[in-house]
N, C-alpha and C positions, 0 to 999 in steps of 0.2 A: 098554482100547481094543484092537481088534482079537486075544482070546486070549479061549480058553475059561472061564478061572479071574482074575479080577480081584482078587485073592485083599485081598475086602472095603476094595479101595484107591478106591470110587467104579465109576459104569458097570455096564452089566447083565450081561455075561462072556454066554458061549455065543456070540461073535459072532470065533471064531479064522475066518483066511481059508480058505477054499474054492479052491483052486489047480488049474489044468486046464493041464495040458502038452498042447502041441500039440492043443489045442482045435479042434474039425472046422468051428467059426461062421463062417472066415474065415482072409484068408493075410494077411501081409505085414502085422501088425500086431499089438496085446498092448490089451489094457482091462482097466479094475479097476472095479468095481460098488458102491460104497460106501452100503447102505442106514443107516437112523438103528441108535443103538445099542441092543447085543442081539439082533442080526439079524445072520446069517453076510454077510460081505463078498464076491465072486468074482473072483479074479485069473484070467483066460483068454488064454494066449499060444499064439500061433499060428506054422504053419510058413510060411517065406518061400520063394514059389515063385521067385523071379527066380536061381535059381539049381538046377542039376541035377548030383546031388538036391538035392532042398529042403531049407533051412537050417532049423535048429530057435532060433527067440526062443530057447529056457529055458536052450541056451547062452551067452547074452548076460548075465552079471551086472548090467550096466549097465540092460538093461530090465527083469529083474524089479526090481533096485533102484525104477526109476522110478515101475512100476506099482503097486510098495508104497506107496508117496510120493503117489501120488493119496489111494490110502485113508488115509492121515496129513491130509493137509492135507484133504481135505474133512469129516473131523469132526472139527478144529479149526477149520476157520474159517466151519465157522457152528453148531459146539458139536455134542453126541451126536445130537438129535433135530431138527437142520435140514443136511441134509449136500449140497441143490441152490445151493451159493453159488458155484460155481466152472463154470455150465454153458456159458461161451462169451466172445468177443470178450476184451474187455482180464482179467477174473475167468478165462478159460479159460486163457489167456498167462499170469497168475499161477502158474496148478495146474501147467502144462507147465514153466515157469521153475522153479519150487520141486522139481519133482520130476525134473529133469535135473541140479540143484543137489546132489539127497541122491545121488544115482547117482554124480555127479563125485566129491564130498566124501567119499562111503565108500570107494571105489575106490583111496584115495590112497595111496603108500608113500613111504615117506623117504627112499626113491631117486631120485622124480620130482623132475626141477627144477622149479621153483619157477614156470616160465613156461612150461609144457608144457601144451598144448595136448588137450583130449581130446573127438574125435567121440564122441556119440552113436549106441549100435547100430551099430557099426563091424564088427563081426561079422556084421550080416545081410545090408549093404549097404555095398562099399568106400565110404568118406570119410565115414559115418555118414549119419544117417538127417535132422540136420536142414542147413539150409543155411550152417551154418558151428561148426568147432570151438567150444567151450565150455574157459576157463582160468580160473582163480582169482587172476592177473594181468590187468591190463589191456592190459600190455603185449606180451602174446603177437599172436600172427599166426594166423592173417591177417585177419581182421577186426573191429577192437575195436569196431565199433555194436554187435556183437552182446553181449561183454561187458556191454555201457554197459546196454544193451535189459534185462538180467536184472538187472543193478545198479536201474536203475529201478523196476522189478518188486516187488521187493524195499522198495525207500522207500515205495512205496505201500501195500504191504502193514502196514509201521510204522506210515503215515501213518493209514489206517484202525484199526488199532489202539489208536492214540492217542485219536485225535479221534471216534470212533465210522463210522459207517458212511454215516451221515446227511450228514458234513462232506466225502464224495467227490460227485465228478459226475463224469459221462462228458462232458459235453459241453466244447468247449477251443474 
């Protein structure tokens, strides 16, 4: 999955990502292009203009982490050759939550305490990019819905897993 050579482990290989620094599509944002497998992927990060000069995404570990993390989960969760299961609403909240998840979770060092709190793309944009830190505690500050919010995420994601796909509804 996502490398040239699958080296006969399953999957069609030839589909390593395709990676564009500072991408001229757009500012102030990063996208991953996840077609079915065997088909190159395109990570495209962009430079953020709210600041002079413009910041560059591809300094931000944390965003390309993220934007790898789309191309992860969207051909797992709907397999090599259906990779549109994550296009929006509560399924897009998934793909964002999982892939701000591998960003935090890889970033870690065994120096961090344990309830340290970490914006997103804090680099491109003071206090990060989304509207509240992300911790691996729930107990961290300053907003644990938001903890809660990815924790749920996350059970749902089991949830479908378990019980199939069919056993979810949008409607509450």
């Amino acid at each position: 999955m996502l490398q040239e050579n699958n080296f006969e482990l399953g999957g069609l290989g030839d589909d390593g990502v395709q990676a564009n620094a500072q991408d001229g599509a757009g500012f102030n944002n990063a996208n991953f292009a996840t077609p079915v497998d065997g088909q190159r992927p395109r990570c495209r990060m962009y430079l953020w203009n709210n600041h002079d000069p413009f910041l560059d995404g591809d300094f931000d570990s944390g965003i390309i982490i993220h934007e790898i993390g789309h191309g992860v989960s969207n051909r797992l969760t709907g397999g090599p050759n259906i990779v549109g299961c994550l296009p929006g609403g509560q399924s897009g909240g998934m793909g964002e939550g999982w892939s701000d998840w591998w960003a935090i979770a890889l970033q870690q060092q065994e120096s961090f305490p344990p309830n340290m709190a970490f914006p997103m793309g804090d680099y491109v944009v003071a206090g990060g990019i989304r509207i509240c830190a992300c911790s691996l505690l729930p107990a961290a500050p300053p907003l644990p819905a938001c903890r809660l919010y990815v924790c749920l995420l996350f059970c749902l994601h089991y949830l479908v897993c378990l019980f199939g796909a069919a056993a979810y509804s949008t409607t509450v």
